[in-house]
LONULUM-823947 format. One line per field, with one value per residue (C-alpha): x, y, z; residue in three letters; residue number from 1. Coordinates in pm, whole numbers, plus 50000, padded with zeros to 5 digits. Each point is the difference from the previous one (the first is absolute). Example, Ala and Ser with C-alpha at 12.3 -4.5 7.8 and 13.67 -1.06 7.14 Angstrom:
BEGIN
X: (51230, 50137)
Y: (49550, 50344)
Z: (50780, 49934)
semar: (Ala, Ser)
rofi: (1, 2)
//
This chain:
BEGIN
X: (80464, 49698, 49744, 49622, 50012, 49713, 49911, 49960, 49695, 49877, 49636, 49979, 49999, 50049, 49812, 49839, 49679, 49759, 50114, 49844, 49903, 49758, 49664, 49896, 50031, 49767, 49937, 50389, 49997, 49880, 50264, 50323, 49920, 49892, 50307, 50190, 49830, 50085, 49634, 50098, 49652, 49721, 50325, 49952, 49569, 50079, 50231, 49716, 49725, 50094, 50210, 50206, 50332, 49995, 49925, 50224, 50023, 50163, 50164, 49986, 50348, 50012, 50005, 49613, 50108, 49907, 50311, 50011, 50088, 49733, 50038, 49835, 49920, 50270, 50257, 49842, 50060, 50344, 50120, 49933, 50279, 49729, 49772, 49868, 50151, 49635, 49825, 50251, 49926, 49612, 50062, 50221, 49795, 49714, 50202, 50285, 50122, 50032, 50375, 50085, 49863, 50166, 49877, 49901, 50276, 50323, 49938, 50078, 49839, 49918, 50321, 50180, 49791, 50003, 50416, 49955, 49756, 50247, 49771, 50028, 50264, 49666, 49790, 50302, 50072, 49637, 49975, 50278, 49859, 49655, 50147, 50366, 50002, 49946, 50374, 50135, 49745, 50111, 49792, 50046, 50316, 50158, 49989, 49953, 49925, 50376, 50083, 49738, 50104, 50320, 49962, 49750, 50245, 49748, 50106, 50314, 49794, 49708, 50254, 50126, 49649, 49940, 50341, 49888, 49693, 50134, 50296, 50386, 49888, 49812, 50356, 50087, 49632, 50022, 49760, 49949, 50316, 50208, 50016, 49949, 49945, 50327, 50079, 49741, 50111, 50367, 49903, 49728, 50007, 50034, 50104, 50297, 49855, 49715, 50306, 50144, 49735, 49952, 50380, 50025, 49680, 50148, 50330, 49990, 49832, 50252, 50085, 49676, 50000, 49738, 49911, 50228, 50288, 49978, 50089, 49847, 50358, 49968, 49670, 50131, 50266, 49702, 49803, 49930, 49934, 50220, 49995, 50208, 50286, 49906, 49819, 50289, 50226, 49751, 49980, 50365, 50050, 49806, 50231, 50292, 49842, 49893, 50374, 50096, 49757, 49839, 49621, 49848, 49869, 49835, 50150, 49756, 49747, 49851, 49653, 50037, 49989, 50033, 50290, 49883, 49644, 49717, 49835, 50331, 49904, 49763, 50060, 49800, 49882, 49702, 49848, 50217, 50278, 50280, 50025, 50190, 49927, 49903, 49715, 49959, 49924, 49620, 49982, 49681, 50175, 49879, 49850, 50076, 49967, 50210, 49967, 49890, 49747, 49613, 49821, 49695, 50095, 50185, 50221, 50042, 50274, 50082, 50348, 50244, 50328, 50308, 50393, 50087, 50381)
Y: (71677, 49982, 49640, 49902, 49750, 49745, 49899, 49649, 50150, 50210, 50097, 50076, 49811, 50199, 50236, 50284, 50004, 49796, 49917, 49737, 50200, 50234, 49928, 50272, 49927, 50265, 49860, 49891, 49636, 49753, 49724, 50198, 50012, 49627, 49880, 50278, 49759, 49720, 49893, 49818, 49800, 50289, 50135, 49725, 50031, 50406, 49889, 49751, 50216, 50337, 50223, 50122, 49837, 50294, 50292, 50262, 50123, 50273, 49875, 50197, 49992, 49829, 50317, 50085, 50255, 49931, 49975, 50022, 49684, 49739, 49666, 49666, 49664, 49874, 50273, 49909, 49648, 49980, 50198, 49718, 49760, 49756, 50040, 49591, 49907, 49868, 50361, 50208, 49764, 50042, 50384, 49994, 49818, 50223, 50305, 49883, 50293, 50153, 49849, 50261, 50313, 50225, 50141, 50344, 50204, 49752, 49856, 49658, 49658, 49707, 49865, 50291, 49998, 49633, 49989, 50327, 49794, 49669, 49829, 49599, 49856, 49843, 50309, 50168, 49727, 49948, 50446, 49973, 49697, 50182, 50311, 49984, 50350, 50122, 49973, 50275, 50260, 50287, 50185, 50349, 49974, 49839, 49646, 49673, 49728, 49858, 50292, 49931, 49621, 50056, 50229, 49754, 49700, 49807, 49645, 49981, 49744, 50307, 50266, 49759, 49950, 50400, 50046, 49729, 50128, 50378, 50023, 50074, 50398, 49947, 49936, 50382, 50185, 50297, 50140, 50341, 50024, 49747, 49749, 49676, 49684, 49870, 50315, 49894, 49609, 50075, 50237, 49781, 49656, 49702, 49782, 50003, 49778, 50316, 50222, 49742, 49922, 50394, 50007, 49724, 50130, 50315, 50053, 50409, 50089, 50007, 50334, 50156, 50269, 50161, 50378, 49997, 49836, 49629, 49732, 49677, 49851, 50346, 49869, 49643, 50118, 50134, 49720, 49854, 49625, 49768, 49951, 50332, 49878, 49724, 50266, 50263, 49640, 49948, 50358, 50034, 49692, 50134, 50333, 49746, 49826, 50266, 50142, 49677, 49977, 49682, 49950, 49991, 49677, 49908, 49718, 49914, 49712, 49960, 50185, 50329, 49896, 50266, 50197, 50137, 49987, 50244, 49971, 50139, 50365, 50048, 50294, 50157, 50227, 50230, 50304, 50246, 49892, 49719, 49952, 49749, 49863, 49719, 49802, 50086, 50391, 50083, 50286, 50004, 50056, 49999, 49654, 49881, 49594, 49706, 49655, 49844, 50287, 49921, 50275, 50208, 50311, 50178, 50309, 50290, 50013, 50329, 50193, 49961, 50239, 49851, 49996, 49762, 49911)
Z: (06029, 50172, 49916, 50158, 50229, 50075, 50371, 50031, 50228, 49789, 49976, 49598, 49715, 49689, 49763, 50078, 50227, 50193, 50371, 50196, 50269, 49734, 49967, 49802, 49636, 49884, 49643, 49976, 49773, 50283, 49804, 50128, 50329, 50024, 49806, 50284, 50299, 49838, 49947, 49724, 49993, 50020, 49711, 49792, 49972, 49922, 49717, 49828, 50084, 49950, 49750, 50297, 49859, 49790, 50209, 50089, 50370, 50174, 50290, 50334, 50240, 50291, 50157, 49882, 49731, 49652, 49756, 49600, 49907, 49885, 49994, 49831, 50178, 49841, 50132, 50354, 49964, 49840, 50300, 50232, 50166, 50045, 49673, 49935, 49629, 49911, 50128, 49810, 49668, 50027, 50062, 49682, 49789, 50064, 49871, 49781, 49916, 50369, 50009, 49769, 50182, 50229, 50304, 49966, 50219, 49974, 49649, 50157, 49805, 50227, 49971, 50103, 50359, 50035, 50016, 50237, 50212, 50025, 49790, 50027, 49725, 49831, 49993, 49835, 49767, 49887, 49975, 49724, 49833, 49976, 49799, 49942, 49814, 50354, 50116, 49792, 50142, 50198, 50261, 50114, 50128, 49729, 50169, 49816, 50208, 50010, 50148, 50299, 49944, 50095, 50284, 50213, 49892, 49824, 49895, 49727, 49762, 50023, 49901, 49765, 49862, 50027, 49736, 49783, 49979, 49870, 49858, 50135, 49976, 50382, 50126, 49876, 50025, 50194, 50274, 50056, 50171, 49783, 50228, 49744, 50200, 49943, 50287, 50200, 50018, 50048, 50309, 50152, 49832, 50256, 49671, 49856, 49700, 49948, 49880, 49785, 49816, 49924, 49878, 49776, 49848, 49956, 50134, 49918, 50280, 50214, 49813, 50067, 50252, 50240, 49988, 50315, 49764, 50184, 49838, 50039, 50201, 50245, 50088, 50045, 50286, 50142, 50038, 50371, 49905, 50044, 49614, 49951, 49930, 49762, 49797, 50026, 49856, 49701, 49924, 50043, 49774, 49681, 50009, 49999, 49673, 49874, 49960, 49880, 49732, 50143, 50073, 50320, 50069, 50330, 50188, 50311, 49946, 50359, 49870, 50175, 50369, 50216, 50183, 50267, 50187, 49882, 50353, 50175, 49782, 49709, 49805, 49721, 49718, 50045, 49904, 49881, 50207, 50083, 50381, 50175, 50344, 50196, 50063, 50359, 49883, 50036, 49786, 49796, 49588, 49655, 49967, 50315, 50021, 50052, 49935, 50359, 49952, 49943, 50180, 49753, 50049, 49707, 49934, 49782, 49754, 50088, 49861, 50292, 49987, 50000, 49824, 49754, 49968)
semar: (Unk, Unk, Unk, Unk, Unk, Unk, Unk, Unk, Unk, Unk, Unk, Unk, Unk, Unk, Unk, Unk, Unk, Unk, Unk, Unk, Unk, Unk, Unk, Unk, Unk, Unk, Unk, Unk, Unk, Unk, Unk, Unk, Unk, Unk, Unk, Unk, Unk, Unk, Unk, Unk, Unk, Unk, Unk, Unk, Unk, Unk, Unk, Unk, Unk, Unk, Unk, Unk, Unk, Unk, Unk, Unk, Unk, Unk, Unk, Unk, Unk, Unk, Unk, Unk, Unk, Unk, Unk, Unk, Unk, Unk, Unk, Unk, Unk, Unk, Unk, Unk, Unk, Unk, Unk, Unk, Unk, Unk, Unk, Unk, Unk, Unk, Unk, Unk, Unk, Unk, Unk, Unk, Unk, Unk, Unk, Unk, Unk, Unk, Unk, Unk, Unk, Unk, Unk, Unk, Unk, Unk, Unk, Unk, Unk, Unk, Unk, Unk, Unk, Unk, Unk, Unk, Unk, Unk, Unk, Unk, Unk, Unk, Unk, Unk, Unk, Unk, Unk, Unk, Unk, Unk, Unk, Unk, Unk, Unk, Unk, Unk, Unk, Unk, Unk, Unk, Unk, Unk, Unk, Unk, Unk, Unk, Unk, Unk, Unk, Unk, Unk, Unk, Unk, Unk, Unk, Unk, Unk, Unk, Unk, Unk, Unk, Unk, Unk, Unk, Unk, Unk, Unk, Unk, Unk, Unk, Unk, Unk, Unk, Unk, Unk, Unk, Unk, Unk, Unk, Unk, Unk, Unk, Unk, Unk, Unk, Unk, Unk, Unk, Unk, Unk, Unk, Unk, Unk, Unk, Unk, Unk, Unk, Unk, Unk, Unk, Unk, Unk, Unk, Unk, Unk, Unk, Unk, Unk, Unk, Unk, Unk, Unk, Unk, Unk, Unk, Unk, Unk, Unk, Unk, Unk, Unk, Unk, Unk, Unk, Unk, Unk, Unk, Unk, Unk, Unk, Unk, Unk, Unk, Unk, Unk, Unk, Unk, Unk, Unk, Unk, Unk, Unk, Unk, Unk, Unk, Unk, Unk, Unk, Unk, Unk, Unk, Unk, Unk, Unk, Unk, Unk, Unk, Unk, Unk, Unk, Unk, Unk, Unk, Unk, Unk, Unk, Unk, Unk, Unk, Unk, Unk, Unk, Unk, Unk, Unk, Unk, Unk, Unk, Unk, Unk, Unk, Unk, Unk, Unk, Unk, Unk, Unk, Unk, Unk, Unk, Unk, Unk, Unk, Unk, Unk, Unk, Unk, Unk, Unk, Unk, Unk, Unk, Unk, Unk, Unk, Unk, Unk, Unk, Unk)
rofi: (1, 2, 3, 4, 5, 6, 7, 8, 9, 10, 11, 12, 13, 14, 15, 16, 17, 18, 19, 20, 21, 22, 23, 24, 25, 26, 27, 28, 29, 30, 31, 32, 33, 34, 35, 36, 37, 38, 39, 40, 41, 42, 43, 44, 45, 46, 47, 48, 49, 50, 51, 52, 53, 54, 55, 56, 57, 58, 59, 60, 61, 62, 63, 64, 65, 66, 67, 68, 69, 70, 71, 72, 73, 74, 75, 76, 77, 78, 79, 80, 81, 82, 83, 84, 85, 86, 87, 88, 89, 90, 91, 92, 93, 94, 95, 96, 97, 98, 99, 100, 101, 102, 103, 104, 105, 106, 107, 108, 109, 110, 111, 112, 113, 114, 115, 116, 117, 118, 119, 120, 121, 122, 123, 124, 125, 126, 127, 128, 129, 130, 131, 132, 133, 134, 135, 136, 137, 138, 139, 140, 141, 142, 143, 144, 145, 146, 147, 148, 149, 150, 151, 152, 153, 154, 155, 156, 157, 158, 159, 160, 161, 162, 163, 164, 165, 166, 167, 168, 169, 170, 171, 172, 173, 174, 175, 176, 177, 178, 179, 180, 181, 182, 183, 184, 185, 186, 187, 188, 189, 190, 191, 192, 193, 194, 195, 196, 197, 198, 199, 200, 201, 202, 203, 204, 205, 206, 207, 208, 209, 210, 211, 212, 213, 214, 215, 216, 217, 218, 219, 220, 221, 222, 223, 224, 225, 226, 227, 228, 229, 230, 231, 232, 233, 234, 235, 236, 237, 238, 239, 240, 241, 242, 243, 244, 245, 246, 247, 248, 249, 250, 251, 252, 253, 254, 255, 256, 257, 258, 259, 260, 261, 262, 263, 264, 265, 266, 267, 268, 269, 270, 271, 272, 273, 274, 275, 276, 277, 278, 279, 280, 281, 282, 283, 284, 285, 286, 287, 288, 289, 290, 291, 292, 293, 294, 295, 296, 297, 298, 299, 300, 301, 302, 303, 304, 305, 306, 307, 308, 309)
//
């Protein structure tokens, strides 16, 4: 199975469009490409001055070509690491209902981008409390935002938050390929507590199989972190109460800390496709970003190829 990586070097920080090094906006919505340089001040006077909060853009590629996708402030914004909590509330204030409106060519919301982007835990936390209705939404690839949650390891109480939110059904939504992001944890999770909270919520899923006939406990001996084989335990403990008729309760109280070390090798979900590598790759990939990242340039969210288990 192939996964996006994201280069703790990397030039790009999410959505589609505006690089740094462009100076020709020719008409394009002078908000994105402030919010893109992180000139959050000369930002903040467009936002009270101006209507461009809700203007549409079509983003050009880093490469100079113009792609279809169009994009709102908003989109621009909740694709950056570094976004400031107090811009990102004046932006969504100005345009409530951006939260709930997908990008043009990915049908990803804010929040989507934002856990694609490594998003801070209080930008993510304060996304969901904004418009909780927004964690059930899928974009083009079938993807909620648990499933992107879960590939970039976000933080267990924001997962937890992210099923609370929804309902036990995230656990078991299927993406275009049926990977539901109780898959995605078991193969890349760095938590063992992120895959027992899914179970206990909903203990079925470890029935659920990819198009590729994978179950979630296949994926688990697959995983590289040094939490694999507390994850292949837990998931190996709800078959064993599930035979004896016995709930699945979860046992671990420490609040989620980590196994493992998500600077040693971040993996990801982008795009169309699940890649797995380390951080040292350089490749430039769907929405290419990492958390130590805080340059202006951005990427397209182009379809990559690639084989899911």
């Amino acid at each position: 199975m192939v996964w996006s990586c994201f280069s703790s070097d990397s030039t790009t920080s999410a959505v589609s469009g505006f690089s740094s090094r462009s100076s020709k906006l020719k008409g394009r919505n002078p908000l994105v490409q402030l919010i893109a340089m992180g000139d959050f001040d000369k930002a903040t006077k467009l936002i009270k001055e101006t209507s461009y909060p809700r203007r549409w853009t079509v983003a050009p590629s880093l490469g100079g070509s113009v792609n279809k996708n169009k994009i709102l402030p908003i989109h621009q914004a909740a694709s950056k690491p570094d976004i400031p909590l107090n811009f990102l509330e004046l932006l969504i204030n100005s345009y409530p209902e951006s939260l709930e409106i997908c990008d043009k060519r990915d049908s990803r919301i804010p929040l989507h981008l934002a856990f694609i982007a490594h998003a801070s835990e209080d930008v993510l936390m304060f996304l969901m409390s904004k418009n909780p209705n927004c964690v059930m939404v899928q974009d083009a690839f079938g993807r909620l935002p648990l499933h992107y949650a879960c590939s970039n390891n976000a933080p267990v109480k924001v997962i937890e938050k992210l099923i609370g939110l929804g309902s036990p059904e995230a656990i078991t939504t299927k993406d275009n390929n049926d990977w539901t992001p109780l898959h995605v944890c078991c193969e890349l999770s760095f938590f063992v507590e992120t895959v027992e909270i899914m179970l206990e919520k909903q203990p079925s899923a470890i029935h659920v199989r990819t198009k590729k006939g994978n179950l979630p406990i296949s994926l688990a001996r697959k995983n590289k972190s040094p939490a694999k084989d507390g994850i292949v335990e837990i998931l190996e403990e709800v078959q064993n109460c599930e035979r004896n008729g016995v709930p699945f309760t979860r046992s671990r109280s420490d609040g989620g800390s980590a196994i493992g070390n998500n600077e040693s090798g971040l993996v990801s979900v982008s795009g169309g496709s699940m890649e797995t590598t380390s951080l040292s790759s350089k490749s430039a990939v769907d929405v290419a970003t990492s958390p130590r990242t805080t340059t202006a340039s951005v990427q397209d969210l182009s379809l990559r190829p690639g084989i899911l288990a």
